[in-house]
N, C-alpha and C positions, 0 to 999 in steps of 0.2 A: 852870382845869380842862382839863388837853388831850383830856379822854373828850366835852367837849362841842362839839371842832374835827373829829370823826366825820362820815362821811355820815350816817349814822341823825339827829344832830340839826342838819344842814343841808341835808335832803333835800328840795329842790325842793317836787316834790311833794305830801308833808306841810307843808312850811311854809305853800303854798297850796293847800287843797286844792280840788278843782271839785266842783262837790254841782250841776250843771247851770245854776239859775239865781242859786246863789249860792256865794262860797266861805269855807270855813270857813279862819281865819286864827290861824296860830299864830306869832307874836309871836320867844319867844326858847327855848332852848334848855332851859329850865326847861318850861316850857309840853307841849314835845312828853315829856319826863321824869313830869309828875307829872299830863297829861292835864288842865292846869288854863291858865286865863287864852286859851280858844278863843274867836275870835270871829266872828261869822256876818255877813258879809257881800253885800248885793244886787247882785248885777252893774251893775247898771242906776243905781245910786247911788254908781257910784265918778264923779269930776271928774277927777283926775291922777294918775299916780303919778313918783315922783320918786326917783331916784339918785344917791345923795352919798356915794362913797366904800365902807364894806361896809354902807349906811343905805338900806335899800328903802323910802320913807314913800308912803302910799296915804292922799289925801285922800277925804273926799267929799264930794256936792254940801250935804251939814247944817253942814261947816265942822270938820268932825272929822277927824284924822289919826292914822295907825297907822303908824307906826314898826318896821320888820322890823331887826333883826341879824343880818347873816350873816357866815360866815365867808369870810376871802379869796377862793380857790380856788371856793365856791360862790354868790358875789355875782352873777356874771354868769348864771350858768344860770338861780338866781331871779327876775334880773331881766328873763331872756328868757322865762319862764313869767308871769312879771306883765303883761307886754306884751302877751304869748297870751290871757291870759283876763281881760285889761278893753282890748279892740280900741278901744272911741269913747275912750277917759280920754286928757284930754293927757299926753304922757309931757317931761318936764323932767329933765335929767341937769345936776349941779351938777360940773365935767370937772375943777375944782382947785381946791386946798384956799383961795384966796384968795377963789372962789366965784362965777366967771365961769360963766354957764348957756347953755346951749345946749336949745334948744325943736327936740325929733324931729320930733313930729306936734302937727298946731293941734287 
């Protein structure tokens, strides 16, 4: 579907949104469409998040991980907004497809 390669469904922003001390997460392009599969997140309960490719994944400290889709062109800016608003989470970036990682921050 190229209506779902839009900004409207890979707006930063809305993918994560800031609700102060938590944020509500929306997953994939369906999600921000039918207002379905949000999920509320505690700031304070994120452990890592991690970047592999167009794959935003946000673990947390319960051992749960959340898996974002994004589109090419707006991978980066979510994943500069993911950075923004979980500052303590290790951040892990997987740099090529064979899946050599590189650690940002401890």
């Amino acid at each position: 579907m190229i209506v779902t390669r839009s900004r409207y469904f890979n707006d930063p922003n809305k993918i994560l949104e800031d609700n102060d001390d938590k944020v509500t997460l929306r997953t994939s392009a369906i999600s921000m469409l039918m207002k379905s599969r949000v999920i509320s997140l505690e700031k304070v309960k994120i452990a890592k998040i991690q970047r592999a490719k167009n794959t935003i994944s946000i673990f947390t400290h319960d051992n749960n991980v959340f898996d974002i889709w994004v589109v090419g062109k707006f991978t980066e800016l979510t994943w500069q907004r993911a950075q923004l608003l979980f500052p303590e989470a290790k951040v892990v970036v997987i740099e090529h497809a064979h899946g050599s990682i590189s650690n940002k921050r401890s």
